[in-house]
Every structure is written in C-alpha cells, then in structure tokens.
VMD Tcl script that draws the C-alpha trace (Angstrom):
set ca {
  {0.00 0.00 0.00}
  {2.93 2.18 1.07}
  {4.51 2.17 -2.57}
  {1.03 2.39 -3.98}
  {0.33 5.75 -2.39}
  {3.77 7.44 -2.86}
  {3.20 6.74 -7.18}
  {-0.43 7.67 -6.60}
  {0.37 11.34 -7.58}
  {3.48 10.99 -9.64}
  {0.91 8.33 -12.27}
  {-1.84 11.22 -12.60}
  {1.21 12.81 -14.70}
  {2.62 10.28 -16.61}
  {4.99 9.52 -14.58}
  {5.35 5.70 -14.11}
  {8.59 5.22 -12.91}
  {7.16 4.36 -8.83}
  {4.07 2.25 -10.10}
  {3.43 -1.08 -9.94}
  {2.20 -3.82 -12.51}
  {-0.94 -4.56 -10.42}
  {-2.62 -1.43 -11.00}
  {-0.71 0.55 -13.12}
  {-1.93 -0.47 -17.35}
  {1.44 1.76 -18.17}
  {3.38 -1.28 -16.41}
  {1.60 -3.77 -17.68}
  {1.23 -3.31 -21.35}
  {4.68 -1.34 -21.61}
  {4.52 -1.25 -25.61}
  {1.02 -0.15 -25.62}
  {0.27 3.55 -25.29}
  {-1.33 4.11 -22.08}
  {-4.43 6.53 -21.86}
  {-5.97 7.96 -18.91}
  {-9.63 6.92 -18.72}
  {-10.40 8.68 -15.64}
  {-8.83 12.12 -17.19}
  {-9.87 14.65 -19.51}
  {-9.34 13.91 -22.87}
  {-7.24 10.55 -21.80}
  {-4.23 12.40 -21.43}
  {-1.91 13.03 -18.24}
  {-2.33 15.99 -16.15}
  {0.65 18.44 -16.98}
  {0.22 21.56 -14.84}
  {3.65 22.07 -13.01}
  {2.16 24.37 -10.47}
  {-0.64 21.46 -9.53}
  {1.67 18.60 -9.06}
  {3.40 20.62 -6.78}
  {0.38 21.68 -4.86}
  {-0.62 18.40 -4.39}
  {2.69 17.20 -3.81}
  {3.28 19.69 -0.67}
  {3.02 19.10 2.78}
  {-0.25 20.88 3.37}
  {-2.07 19.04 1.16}
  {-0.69 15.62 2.70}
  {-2.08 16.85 5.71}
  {-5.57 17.03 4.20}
  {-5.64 13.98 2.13}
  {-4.59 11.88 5.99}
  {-7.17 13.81 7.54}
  {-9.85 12.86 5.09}
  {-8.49 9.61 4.74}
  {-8.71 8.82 8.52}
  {-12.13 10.19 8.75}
  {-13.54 7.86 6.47}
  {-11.78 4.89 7.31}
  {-12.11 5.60 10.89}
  {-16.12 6.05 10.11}
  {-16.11 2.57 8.59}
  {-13.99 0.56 10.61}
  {-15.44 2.02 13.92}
  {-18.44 3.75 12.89}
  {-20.51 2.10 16.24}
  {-18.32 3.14 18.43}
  {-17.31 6.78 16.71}
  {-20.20 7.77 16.70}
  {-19.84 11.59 18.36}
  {-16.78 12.24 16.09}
  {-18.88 11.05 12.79}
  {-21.42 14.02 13.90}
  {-18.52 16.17 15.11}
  {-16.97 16.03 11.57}
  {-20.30 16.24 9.60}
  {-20.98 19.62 11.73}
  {-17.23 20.82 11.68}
  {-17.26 20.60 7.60}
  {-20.70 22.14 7.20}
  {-19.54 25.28 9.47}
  {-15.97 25.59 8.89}
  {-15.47 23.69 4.98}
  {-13.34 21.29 4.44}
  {-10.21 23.64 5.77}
  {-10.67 21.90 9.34}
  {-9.36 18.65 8.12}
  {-5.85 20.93 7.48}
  {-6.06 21.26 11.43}
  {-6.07 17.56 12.17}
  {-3.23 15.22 12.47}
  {-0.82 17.69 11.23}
  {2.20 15.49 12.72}
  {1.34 12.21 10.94}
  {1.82 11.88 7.48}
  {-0.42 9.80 5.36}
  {2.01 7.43 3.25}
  {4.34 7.04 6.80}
  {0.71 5.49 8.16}
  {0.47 2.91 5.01}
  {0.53 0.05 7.28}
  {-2.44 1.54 10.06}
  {-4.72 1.12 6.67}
  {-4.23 -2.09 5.14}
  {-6.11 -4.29 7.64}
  {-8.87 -1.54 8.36}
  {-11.27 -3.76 6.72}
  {-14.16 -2.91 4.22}
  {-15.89 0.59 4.00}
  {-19.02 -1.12 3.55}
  {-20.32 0.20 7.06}
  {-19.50 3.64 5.90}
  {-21.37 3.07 2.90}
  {-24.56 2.23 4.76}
  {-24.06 4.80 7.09}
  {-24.26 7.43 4.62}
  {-27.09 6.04 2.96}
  {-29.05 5.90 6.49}
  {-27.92 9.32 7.01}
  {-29.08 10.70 3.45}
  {-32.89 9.31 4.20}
  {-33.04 11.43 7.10}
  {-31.60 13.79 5.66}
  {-32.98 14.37 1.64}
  {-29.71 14.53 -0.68}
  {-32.20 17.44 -2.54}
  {-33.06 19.16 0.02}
  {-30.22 21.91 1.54}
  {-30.00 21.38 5.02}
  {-26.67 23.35 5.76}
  {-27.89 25.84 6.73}
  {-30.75 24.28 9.10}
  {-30.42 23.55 12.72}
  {-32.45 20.75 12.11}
  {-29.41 18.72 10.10}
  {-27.72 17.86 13.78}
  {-30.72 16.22 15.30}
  {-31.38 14.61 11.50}
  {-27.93 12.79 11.87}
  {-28.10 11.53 15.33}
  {-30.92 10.24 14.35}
  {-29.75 8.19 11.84}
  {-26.55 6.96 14.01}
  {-29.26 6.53 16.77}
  {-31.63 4.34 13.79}
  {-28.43 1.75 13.38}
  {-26.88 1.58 16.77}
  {-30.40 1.37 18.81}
  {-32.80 0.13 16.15}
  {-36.28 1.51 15.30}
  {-37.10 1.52 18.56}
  {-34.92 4.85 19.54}
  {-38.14 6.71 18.32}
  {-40.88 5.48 20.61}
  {-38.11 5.42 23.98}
  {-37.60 9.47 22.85}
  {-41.46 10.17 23.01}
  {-41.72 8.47 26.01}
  {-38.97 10.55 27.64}
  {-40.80 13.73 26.55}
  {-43.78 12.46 28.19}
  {-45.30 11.54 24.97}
  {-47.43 8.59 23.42}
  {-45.29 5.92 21.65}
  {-47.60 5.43 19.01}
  {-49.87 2.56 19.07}
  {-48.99 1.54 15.84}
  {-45.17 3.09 16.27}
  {-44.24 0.32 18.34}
  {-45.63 -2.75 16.69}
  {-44.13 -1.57 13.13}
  {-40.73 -0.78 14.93}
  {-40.13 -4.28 16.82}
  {-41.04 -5.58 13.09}
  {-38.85 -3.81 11.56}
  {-36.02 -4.69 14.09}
  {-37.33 -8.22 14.22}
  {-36.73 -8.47 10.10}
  {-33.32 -6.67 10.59}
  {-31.86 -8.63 13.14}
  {-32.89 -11.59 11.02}
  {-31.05 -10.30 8.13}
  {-27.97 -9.34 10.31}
  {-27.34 -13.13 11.39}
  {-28.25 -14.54 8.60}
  {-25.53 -12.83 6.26}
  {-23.33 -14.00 8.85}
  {-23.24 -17.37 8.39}
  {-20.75 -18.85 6.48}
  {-22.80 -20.03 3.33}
  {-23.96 -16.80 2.76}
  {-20.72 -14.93 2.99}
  {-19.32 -17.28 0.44}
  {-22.42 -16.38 -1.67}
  {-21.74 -13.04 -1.57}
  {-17.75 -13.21 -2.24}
  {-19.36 -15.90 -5.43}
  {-21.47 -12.85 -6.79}
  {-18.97 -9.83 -6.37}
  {-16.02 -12.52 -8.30}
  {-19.10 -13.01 -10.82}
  {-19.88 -9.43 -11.82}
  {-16.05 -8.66 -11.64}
  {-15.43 -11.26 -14.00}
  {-18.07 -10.44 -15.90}
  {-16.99 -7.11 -16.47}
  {-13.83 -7.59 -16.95}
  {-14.55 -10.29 -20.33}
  {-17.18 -7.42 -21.71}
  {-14.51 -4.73 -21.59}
  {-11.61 -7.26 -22.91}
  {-14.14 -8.41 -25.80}
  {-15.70 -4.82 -26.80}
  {-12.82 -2.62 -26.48}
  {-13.34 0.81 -25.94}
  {-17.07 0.64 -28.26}
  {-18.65 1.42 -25.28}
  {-16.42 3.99 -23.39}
  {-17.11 7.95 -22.98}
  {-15.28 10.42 -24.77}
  {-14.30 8.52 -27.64}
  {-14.66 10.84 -30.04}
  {-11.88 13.26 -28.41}
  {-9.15 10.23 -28.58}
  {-6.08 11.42 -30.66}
  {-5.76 8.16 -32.22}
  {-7.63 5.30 -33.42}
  {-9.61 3.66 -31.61}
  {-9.60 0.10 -31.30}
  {-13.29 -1.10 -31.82}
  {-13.11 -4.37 -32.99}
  {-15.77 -7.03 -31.74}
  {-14.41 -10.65 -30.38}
  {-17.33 -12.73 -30.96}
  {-19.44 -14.00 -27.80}
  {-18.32 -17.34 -26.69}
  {-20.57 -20.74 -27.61}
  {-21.11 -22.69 -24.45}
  {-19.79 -25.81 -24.49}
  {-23.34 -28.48 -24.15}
  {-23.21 -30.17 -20.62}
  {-26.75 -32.21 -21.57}
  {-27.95 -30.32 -18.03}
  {-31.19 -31.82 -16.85}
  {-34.88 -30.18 -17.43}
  {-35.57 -28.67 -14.01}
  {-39.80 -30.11 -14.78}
  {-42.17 -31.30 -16.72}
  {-45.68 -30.29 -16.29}
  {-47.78 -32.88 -17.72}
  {-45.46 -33.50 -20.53}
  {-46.74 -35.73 -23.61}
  {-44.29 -38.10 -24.31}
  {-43.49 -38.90 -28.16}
  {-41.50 -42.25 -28.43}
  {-39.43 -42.46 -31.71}
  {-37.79 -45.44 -32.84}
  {-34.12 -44.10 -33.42}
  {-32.48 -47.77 -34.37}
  {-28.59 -46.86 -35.28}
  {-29.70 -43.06 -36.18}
  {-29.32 -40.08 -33.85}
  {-32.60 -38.53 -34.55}
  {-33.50 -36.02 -32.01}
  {-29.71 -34.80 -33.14}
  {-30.95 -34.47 -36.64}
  {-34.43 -33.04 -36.02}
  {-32.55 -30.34 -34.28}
  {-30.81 -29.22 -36.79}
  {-32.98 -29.43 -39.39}
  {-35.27 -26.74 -37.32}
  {-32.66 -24.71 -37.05}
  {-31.69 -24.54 -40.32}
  {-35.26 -23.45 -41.14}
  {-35.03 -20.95 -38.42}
  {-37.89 -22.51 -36.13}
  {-35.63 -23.15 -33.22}
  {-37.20 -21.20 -30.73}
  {-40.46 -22.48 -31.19}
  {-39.43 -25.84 -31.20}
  {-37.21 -24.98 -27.78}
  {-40.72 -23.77 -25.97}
  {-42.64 -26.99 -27.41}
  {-40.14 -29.66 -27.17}
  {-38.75 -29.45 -23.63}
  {-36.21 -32.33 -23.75}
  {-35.04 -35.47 -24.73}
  {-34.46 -38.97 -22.73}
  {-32.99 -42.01 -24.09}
  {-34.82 -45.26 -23.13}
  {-31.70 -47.10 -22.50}
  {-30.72 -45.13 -19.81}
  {-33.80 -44.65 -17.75}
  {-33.94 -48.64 -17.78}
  {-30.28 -48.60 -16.53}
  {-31.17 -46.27 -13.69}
  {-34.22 -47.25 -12.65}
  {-33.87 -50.79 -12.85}
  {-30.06 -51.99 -12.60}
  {-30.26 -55.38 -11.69}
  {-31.88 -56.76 -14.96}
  {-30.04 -59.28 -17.16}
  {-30.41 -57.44 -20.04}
  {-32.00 -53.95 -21.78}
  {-32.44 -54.65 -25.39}
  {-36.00 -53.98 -25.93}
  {-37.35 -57.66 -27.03}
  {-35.52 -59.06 -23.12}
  {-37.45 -56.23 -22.02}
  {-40.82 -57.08 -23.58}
  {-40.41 -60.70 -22.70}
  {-38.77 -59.84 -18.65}
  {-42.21 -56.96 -18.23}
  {-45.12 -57.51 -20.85}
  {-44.32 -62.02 -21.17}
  {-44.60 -61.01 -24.83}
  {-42.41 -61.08 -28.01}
  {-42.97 -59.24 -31.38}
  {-41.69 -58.31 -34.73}
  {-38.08 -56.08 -33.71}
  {-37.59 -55.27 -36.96}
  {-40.62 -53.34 -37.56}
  {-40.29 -49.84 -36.65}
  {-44.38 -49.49 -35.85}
  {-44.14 -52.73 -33.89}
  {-40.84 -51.49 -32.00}
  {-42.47 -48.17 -30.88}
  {-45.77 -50.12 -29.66}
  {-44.16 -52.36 -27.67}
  {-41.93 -49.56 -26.03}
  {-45.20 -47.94 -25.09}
  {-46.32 -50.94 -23.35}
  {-43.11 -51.37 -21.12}
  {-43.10 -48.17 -19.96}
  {-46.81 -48.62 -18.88}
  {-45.30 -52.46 -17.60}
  {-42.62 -50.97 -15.98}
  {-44.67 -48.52 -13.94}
  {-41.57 -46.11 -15.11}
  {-42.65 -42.45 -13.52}
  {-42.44 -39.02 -14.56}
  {-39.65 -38.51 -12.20}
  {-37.63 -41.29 -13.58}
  {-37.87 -39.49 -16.76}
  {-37.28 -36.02 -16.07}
  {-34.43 -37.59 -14.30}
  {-32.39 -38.77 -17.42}
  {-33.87 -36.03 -19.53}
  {-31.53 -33.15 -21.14}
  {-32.57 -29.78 -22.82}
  {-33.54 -29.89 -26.18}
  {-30.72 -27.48 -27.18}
  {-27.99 -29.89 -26.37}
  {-27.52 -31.38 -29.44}
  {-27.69 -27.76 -31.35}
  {-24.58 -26.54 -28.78}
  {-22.97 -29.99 -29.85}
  {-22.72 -29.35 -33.59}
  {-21.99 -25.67 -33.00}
  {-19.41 -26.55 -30.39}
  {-17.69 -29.02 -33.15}
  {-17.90 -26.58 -35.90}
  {-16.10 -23.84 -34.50}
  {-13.21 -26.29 -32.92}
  {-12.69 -27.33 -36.46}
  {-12.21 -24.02 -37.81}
  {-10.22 -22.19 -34.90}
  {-8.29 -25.48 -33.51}
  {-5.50 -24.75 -36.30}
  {-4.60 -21.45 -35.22}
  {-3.17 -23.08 -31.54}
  {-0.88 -25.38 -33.09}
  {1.56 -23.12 -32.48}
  {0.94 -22.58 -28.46}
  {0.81 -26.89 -28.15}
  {3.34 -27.40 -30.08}
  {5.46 -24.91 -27.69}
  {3.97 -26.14 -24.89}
  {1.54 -22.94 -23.66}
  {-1.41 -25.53 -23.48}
  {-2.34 -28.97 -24.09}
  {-4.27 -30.59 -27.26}
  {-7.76 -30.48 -24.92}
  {-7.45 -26.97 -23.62}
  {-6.72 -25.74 -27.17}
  {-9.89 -27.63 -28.73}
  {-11.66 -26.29 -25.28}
  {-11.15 -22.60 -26.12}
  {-11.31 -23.07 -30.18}
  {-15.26 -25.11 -29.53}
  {-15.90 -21.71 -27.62}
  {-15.54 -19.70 -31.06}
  {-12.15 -17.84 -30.20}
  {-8.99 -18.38 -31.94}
  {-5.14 -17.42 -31.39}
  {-5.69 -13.92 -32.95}
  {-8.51 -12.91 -30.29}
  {-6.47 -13.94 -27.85}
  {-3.51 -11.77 -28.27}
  {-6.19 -8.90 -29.42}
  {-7.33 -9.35 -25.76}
  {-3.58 -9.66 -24.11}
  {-3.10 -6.21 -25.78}
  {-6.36 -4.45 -24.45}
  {-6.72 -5.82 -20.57}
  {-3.41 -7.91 -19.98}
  {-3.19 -11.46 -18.13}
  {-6.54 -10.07 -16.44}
  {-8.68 -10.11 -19.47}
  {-7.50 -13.32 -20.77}
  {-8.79 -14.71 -17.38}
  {-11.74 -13.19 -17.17}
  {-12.52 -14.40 -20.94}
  {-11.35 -17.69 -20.46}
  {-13.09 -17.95 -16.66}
  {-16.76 -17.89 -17.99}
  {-18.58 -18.39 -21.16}
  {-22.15 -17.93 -20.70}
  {-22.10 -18.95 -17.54}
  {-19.64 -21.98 -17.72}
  {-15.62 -22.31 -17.21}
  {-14.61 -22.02 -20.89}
  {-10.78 -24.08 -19.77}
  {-11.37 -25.12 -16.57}
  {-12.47 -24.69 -12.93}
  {-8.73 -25.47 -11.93}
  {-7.39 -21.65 -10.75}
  {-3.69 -23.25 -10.99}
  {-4.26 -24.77 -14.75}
  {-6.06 -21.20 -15.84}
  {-3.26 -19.36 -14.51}
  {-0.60 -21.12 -15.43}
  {-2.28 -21.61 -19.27}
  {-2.67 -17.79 -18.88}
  {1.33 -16.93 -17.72}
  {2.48 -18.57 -20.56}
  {0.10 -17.43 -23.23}
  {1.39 -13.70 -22.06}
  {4.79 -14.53 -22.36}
  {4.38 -15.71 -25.69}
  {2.24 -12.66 -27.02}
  {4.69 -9.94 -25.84}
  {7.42 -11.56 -27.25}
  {5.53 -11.64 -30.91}
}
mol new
graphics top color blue
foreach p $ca { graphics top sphere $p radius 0.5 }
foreach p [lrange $ca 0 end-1] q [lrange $ca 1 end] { graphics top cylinder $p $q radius 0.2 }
display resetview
C-alpha cells in the first residue's frame, strides 16, 4: 500500500517510474500507449504548479485527515459515533479547511501500514445512505439547525434500532404510538434476522461468489468490446480500437430439465440413427428453433432410464425387455411394432415421470454440440503453435477453439486488458468455465500465453 500511495500522484502525470504492474496499465502493457480513462481527454495531467500543490506538505495533511475520517467512520463507525457528527458539523460550518487542522504530525504514506487491515468501507457506505434518508440529498440542510438532530438520528436508527423513536417520546412524556411500536419491533425483528443470517458462512461465500461473478463479468465485456462502449471517444487522438471478439458458444453439458408439467411423451424409434440430433438441426436450419425450444422441452434415451431405474436386470435390449415386463415377443424389426411395444413397457414398468425427467436433457444440447464441433474445427489450427510450444495442451486448445475464439482474439485481448482479461474471458462463457475450474491450470495456461504474445 505504502509504494502504492507514494506513485499515486506521480501516475496522474505520466509519470510511471514508482508504479506497480498490479494497478498501473502503463506497467503492464509497456509497448502499448497508455491513456488515462479517468482524465480529460485521456491524457496526463501536466500543470507544473498542480503537481506541486498536491505534492506539498499541506495538502498531505488534508488527504490523511480525510483519509482517517472515512476509514475511521467505517472501521469504527458504532463506536465513533460523536466524532462522525462532530466532523459532519465541523465541515458544514468551517469547509473542508478543518481537516488541514487535524493530524498535522502524521503523514499519510508514513501510516500505510495503520490502513491495510482496516477492513471494508461497507459500514460507511450504509451509514451514509441511512444518514441521506433522514436527511434528503435534494433538500439543503446546511444551513438548518435541524441537520444535527437529523444525523443523530440516523446513528441513533443503526446503533439502537427503530425503537430509539418510541423510547424518545416516552422521555418527553409523549405517546409511543400505538402503531409506532408494533411496526418498529417488526422492523427490528426483520433486521436482526437479516444481520445473522448474512453472517453465516454459506452466505458470505455467496456473496464473495457474486462480487467474483460481476467482476469477471466485467472484466470479459470490456476485454471483448474494447473501448465501443467507453465515454469520450470521439476526443481520442488516435484510433480507436473497436473491434468485436465474438461471444463465446457454451460448451453443451446435456444439463437436466428442471420439470415437466404434464409433458406428452413422443417415443421415436431411433435404431442406429441419432434422430433427435438431426431433427434439431434441421429446425434450425429453417429458423424454427425457438419455437421448437418452448414446445419440445427435452429429450431422454430409453436405455438409460432402464439402466437407472432398474439396474439389476439381465439385459435392456428392448425384445428381453418385452419378454422380462409384458411375457410377450414381437416383430423387432418393424419400426411401428418397435415403438408399440416400447409404449407398453413403460406402462409395464410402472416407469414415472420422475424417472424421466431424471435422465432427460434440454432440447438445445444437441444444437450446442454441432456448434461446439464446428467452431473447434475451424479455430483449432490457429493453436498449433501454443501446443506445439507447450503454452497448453491438445484439450485446452480444442476447449477454447469449440468456444468460437482463436489465437488472434487472444492476443487482441492480451493487448487491451493484460493477463486479467484473458482470465476473465477464459473464466466464464455464458455462464460456464470455458478451460477449466482449476485456478492453478487457468493461470498457469494464462502466464504462458502472455509470455508468448509480448514476445511476438
């Protein structure tokens, strides 16, 4: 943190030489030129005069003292609660020149290490929004004497609970509210509910799941779109890189229908012939494959709800299993006779609904399949290079190339976001690893891949 903060300044001017690789993109893509999204125009600040205001003792003295406030108001906000109001007051009356006045013998890169296990600023966060419903964002309340009360009351409203209000009527000898007091212990009742459950463990590693989820997600949008979708684009000096990378097909994983609500079964006689494969995509070649998605809710093969359901039997061609359920035999080569009888064993069989929705997959599967193939055909020969060096194996390569991307996208993404976008492109396609669940694998298959595109 220490070395982050002493290059903080120095990077707002294009000065790089303190920054590190983690968050600096100067560091990271060194033969890429660098632009400052978060800057006017993308450029680096170049005012002399305003480096070396900012650079100055004074200043330092304002930044800790802001700094400290608000990470002292998050870590400790329940039990800071009279300097949180002290502050609020002090920079509504004074401006922000009192923080100038406090701390003025600590300095705030020498205090690096006070920071870095401070924890999250989360409490802050929902501090301020408490405070801002007491007191309206729109409204001015400065200048009003009635902004003190407004923020004790909101400290009051998270330390005590809704129940602060009725306790201060009663101590000014007034009525509670005989509909106060019922909503309040509601209200407290729901909150304390919420409060322990978010603590236990399943639900904190839900929420760390969610925040990784929209990070990633993020992170492969901006290393796929490039700057298409930034601000200011128009004012760039040079040309900006716009290009699309194709979204990623999802690799089928034959997941099972979550129900079936009275489904009508169709039974088919397939013999050698992978029908339901070919009925797919003969719909989708006539462009009916959303309508036959919302009719046709799955497929199940009979072979494997007989293995499931009943394992122990001898056998599972079909005339064993007419002869072991119905005591019957019949014509096998006859397709009619062959989808007759297969009616009859299910009803023999007593074989239920869940049984079937059980071994049944979505009707897209086979659609994802073919897709899947098609584009590992055509991109697979762009990564012989990276298995014949040794960046990745033979199934990673034909993992990536089924997902639509070849080698060229992913040096067009090394170039735009780093090792970071290649992760965060790799990590999820539509939901689903695109390489593998494996963190060491993905980063490993991710080091290398880097080394070889900067050296191209």
């Amino acid at each position: 943190m220490k070395n982050n903060l002493e290059a903080l300044i120095p990077h707002q001017f294009g000065d790089h030489n303190l920054c590190q690789p983690r968050f600096c993109g100067y560091k990271k893509q060194p033969g890429v030129k660098y632009l400052h999204r978060s800057l006017p125009y993308k450029a680096p600040l170049s005012d002399p005069v305003l480096r070396e205001n900012w650079s100055s003792q004074a200043c330092e003295h304002a930044n800790i003292a802001a700094s400290l406030h608000a990470l002292k108001t998050s870590a400790l906000w329940r039990g800071k609660l009279d300097f949180r109001v002290k502050a609020s007051a002090a920079c509504i009356n004074e401006g922000r020149n009192y923080l100038s006045e406090v701390n003025q013998n600590e300095t705030f890169i020498s205090k690096a290490a006070s920071y870095a296990d401070l924890g999250s600023s989360q409490a802050c966060e929902h501090a301020n929004i408490a405070a801002s419903l007491h007191a309206l964002k729109h409204l001015h309340y400065g200048e009003s004497e009635s902004l003190d009360f407004r923020v004790k009351a909101s400290a009051a409203c998270i330390n005590e609970g809704r129940n602060y209000l009725s306790e201060t009527f009663k101590r000014h000898a007034l009525s509670p509210g005989s509909f106060t007091v019922p909503y309040n212990s509601k209200k407290d009742n729901e909150r304390e509910k919420r409060q322990n459950k978010s603590k236990l463990p399943e639900q904190k590693l839900r929420r760390l799941k969610l925040k990784e989820e929209t990070i990633t997600s993020k992170g492969a949008c901006e290393a796929t779109e490039g700057t298409s979708n930034e601000s200011e684009i128009s004012f760039s000096e040079q040309a900006e890189d716009i290009e699309k990378i194709p979204d990623a097909i999802p690799k089928p994983l034959y997941t099972a229908v979550p129900s079936l609500n009275n489904p009508t079964v169709v039974i088919i006689d397939l013999e050698t012939t992978d029908f339901s494969k070919v009925l797919s995509t003969a719909v989708y070649n006539c462009n009916m494959y959303d309508n036959f998605t919302q009719i046709v809710m799955g497929f199940v093969d009979s072979l494997a709800v007989f293995r499931s359901g009943f394992p122990k039997i001898e056998k599972y061609n079909q005339p064993f299993l007419a002869q072991h359920f119905c005591k019957e035999e019949y014509n096998a080569y006859n397709a009619v006779d062959d989808v007759n009888m297969l009616d009859k064993i299910l009803i023999a069989a007593n074989v239920t609904s869940e049984l079937l929705l059980k071994q049944c997959y979505h009707s897209n599967s086979h659609l994802l399949q073919e897709n899947f193939i098609k584009g590992k055909a055509k991109n697979l020969p762009s990564f012989h290079p990276l298995i014949a060096s040794g960046v990745m194996k033979v199934t990673t390569a034909e993992n990536i190339a089924g997902s639509g991307l070849n080698c060229a996208h992913l040096k067009l993404i090394y170039v735009r976001k780093g090792e970071d976008g290649l992760i965060d492109v790799l990590k999820k396609a539509c939901g689903k690893p695109i390489v593998s669940n494996d963190k060491k694998l993905m980063c490993s298959v991710v080091q290398k891949m880097g080394k070889m595109f900067s050296e191209l």
